[in-house]
C-alpha positions as CSV (number, residue, x, y, z in Angstrom):
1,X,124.4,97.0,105.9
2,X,124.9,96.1,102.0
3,X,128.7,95.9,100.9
4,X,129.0,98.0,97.8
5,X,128.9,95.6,95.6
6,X,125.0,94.8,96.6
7,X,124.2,97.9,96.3
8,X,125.6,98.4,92.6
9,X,124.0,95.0,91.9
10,X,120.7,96.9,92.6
11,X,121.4,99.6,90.6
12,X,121.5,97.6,87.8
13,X,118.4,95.4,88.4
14,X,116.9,99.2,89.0
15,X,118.1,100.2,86.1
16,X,117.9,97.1,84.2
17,X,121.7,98.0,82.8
18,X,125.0,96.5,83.8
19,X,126.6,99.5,81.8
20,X,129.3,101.8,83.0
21,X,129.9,104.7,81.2
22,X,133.8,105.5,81.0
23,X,134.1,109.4,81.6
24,X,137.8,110.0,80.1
25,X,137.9,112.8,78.8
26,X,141.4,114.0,76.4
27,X,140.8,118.2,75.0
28,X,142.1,117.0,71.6
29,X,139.0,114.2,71.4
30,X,136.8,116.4,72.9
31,X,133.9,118.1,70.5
32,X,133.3,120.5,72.4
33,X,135.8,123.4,74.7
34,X,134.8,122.9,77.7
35,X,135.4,119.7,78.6
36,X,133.1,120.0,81.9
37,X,130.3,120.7,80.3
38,X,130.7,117.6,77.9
39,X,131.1,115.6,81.1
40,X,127.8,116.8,82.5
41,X,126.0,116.0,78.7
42,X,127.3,112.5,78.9
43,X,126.0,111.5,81.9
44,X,122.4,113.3,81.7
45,X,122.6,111.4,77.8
46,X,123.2,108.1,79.5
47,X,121.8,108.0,83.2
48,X,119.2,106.9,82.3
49,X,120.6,103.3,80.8
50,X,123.6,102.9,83.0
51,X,124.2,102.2,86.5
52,X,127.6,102.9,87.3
53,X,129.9,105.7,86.3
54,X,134.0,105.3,86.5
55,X,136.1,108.2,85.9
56,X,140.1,107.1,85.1
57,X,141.9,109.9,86.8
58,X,144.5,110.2,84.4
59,X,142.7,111.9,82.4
60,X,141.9,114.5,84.7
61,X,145.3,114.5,85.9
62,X,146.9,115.0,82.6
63,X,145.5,118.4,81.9
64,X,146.9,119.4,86.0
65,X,144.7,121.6,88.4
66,X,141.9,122.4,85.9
67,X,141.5,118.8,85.1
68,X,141.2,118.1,89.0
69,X,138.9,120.7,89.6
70,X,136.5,119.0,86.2
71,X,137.0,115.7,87.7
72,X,135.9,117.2,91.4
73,X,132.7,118.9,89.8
74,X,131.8,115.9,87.5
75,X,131.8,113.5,90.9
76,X,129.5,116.4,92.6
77,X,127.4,116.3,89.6
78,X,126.9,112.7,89.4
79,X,126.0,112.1,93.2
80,X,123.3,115.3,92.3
81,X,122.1,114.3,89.1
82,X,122.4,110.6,89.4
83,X,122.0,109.7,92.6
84,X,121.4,106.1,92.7
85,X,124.3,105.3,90.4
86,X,127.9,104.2,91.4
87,X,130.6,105.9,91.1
88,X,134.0,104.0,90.8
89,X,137.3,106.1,91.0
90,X,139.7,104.4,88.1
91,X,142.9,105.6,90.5
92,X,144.7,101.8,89.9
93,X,146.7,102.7,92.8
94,X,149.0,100.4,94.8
95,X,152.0,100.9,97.5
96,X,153.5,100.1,101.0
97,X,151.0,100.6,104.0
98,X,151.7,104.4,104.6
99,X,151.4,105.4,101.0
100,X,148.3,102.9,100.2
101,X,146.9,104.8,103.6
102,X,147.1,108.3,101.9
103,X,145.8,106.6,98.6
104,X,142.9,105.5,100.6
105,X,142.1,108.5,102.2
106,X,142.1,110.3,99.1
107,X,139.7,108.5,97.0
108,X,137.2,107.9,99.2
109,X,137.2,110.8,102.1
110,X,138.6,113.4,99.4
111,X,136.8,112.5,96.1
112,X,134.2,110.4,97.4
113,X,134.1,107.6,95.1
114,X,132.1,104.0,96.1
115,X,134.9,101.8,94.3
116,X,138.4,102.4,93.9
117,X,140.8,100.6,91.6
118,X,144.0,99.2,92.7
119,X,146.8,96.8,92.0
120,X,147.5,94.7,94.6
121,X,151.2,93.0,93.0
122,X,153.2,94.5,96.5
123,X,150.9,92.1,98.5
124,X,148.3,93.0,101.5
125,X,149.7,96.1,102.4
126,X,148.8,97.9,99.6
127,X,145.4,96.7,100.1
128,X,144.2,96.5,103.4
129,X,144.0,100.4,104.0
130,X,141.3,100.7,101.1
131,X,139.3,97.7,103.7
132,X,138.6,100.2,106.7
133,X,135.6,102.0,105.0
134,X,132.4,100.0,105.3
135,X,130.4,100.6,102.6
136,X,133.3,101.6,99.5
137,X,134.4,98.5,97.5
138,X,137.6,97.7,95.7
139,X,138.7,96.5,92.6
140,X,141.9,94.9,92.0
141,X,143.3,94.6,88.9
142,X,144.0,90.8,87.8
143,X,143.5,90.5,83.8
144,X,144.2,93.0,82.3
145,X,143.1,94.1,78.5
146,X,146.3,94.9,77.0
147,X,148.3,92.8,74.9
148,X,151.6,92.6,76.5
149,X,149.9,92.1,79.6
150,X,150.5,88.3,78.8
151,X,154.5,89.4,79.9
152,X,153.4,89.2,83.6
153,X,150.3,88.2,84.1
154,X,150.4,84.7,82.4
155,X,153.9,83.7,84.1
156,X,153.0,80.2,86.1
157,X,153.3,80.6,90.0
158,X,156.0,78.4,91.5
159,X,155.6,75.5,92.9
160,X,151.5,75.3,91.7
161,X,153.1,72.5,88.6
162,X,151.8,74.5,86.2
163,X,148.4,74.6,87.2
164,X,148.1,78.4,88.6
165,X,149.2,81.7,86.5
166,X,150.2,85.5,88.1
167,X,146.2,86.4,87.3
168,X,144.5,83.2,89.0
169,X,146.8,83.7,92.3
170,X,145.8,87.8,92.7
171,X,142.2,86.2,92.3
172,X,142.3,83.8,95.1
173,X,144.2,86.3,97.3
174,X,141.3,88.6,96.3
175,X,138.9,86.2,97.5
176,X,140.7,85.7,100.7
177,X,141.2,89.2,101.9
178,X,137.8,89.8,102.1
179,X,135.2,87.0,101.4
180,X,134.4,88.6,98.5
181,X,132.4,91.4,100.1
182,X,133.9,94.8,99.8
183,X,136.8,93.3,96.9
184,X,135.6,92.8,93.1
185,X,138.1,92.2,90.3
186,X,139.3,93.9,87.2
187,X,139.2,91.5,84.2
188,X,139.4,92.5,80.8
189,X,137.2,91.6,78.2
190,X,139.6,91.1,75.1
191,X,140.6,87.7,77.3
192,X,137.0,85.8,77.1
193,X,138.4,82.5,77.8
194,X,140.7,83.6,81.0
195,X,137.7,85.7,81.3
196,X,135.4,82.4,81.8
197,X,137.6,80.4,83.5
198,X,138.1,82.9,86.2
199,X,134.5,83.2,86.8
200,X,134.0,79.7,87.1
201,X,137.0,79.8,90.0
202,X,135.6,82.1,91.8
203,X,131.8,82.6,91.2
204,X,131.2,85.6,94.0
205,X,133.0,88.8,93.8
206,X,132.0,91.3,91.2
207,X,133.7,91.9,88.3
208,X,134.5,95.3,86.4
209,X,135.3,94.3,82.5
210,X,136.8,96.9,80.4
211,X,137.5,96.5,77.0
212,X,134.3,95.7,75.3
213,X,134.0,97.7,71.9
214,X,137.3,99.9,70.9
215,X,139.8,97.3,72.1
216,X,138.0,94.7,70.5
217,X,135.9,92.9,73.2
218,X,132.4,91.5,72.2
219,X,129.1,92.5,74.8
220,X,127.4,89.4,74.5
221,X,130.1,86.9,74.9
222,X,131.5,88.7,77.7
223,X,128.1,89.4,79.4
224,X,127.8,85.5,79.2
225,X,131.1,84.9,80.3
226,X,131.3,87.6,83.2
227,X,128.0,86.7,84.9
228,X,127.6,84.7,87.8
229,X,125.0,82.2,88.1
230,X,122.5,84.8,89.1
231,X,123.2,86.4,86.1
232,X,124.3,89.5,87.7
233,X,127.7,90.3,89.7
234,X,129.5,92.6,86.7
235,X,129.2,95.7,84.9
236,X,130.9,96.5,81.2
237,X,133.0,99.3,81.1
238,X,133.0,101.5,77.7
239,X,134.4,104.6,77.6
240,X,135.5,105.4,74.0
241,X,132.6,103.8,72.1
242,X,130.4,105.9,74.2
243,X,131.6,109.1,74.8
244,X,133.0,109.4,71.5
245,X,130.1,107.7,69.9
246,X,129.8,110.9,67.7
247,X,131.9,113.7,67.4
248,X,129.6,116.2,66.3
249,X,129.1,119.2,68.7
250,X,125.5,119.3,68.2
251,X,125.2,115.6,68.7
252,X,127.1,114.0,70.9
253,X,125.6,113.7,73.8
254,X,122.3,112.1,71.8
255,X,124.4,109.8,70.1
256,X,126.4,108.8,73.5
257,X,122.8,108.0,74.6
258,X,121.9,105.6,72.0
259,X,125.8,104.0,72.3
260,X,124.7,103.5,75.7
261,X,121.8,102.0,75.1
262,X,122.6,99.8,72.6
263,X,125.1,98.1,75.0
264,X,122.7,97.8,77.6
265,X,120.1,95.8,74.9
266,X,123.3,93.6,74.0
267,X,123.8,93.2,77.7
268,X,120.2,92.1,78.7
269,X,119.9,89.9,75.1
270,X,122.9,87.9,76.4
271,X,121.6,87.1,79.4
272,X,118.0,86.6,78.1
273,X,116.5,83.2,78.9
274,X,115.0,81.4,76.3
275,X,111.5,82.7,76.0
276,X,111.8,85.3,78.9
277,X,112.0,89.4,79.0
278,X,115.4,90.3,79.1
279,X,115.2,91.5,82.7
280,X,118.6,91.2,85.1
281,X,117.9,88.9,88.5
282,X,118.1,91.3,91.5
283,X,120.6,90.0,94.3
284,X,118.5,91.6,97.0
């Protein structure tokens, strides 16, 4: 059986994109009312040059039931419309055993996504209960984008003289709950060197790397520095420099198409070698 994480690697050789289209929707942003129907424009504009989809339930959250019942419809949509393409639940959730159980539950029995995103800071009990579905992958957050998140994530581990930070230990425990197979990592794009150096310390599990594009992240040098030696084992989260690529009514969905796109072709260049198409290795 293929862990998740196989299986999104072959969506993107099928799909010859490591693109994830960011579906975080706010009304005030929005071009258009309703904000289901914008959903469902974004991902028939970009299908077609993406392989994942993540949806940050925030979002969805912060507009209450009618933003849970958009967010319910848009997963039902994707899994019609876009059926080879994962779907990763942006939840970042994290608690003791019982709670992380109930979290667990409800992203993947209830909303049916293939990855969730969760912290894992309270240790292996807020992880293991996302491990019991064969078949769903998680992400847990280690470097985050954010500028402050230097305050915590860069402290120095004791007793590791200097050598290991907050970030590098959730890595190795990463690595060591599940041999890489259902757990991929979180690591933020506006950090290229910690970025690097944390793929060259652990070169297997996959990595989902926000940040590229309206928080300042460059495609190419984090394509080069988030690959694995296959060239695959990532996919580059944009949300805001897609969906809001215009904000036009009558174009806005074309022109999140071409935003798509365009990372995609930065993507592939990247990870182009010399003289060769710009086609991503297949892990199959």
């Amino acid at each position: 059986m293929q862990t998740m994480f196989e299986m999104l690697d072959a969506a993107a050789a099928k799909m010859n994109s490591r693109v994830c289209v960011g579906l975080d929707p706010t009304p005030d942003r929005v071009p258009i009312s309703d904000i289901g129907v914008f959903n469902r424009s974004i991902v028939d504009a970009t299908k077609d040059v993406a392989s994942a989809f993540k949806l940050q339930f925030a979002y969805y959250e912060a507009m209450g039931v009618k933003g849970m019942i958009i967010l319910e419809k848009t997963i039902q949509y994707i899994r019609k419309g876009a059926p080879n393409h994962v779907i990763i639940g942006d939840g970042k959730r994290g608690d003791i055993l019982m709670t992380a159980t109930a979290y667990a539950t409800a992203m993947f029995e209830v909303w049916d996504v293939d990855i969730a995103t969760i912290y894992a800071y309270q240790g292996s009990d807020t992880v293991e209960p996302f491990l019991q579905y064969p078949g769903r992958g998680v992400y847990i957050v280690c470097r985050t984008t954010n500028p402050s998140s230097r305050d915590i994530q860069d402290l120095i581990v004791d007793g590791t003289d200097g050598r290991t930070q907050v970030f590098d230990r959730v890595a190795d425990l990463a690595d060591r709950w599940a041999g890489t197979e259902n757990v991929g990592l979180v690591v933020g794009a506006t950090f290229p060197d910690d970025l690097r150096t944390l793929r060259s310390r652990h070169p297997n599990p996959h990595f989902l790397i926000p940040g590229v594009g309206a928080q300042g992240g460059e495609a190419e040098e984090t394509a080069r520095a988030g690959a694995n030696e296959q060239g695959g084992g990532f996919v580059i989260n944009s949300s805001r420099g897609i969906i809001y690529a215009s904000r036009n009514p009558e174009d806005f969905d074309y022109e999140a198409g071409r935003a798509a796109e365009l990372l995609r072709n930065q993507i592939n260049d990247a990870l182009k070698p010399d003289g060769l198409s710009p086609q991503i290795i297949s892990l199959e």
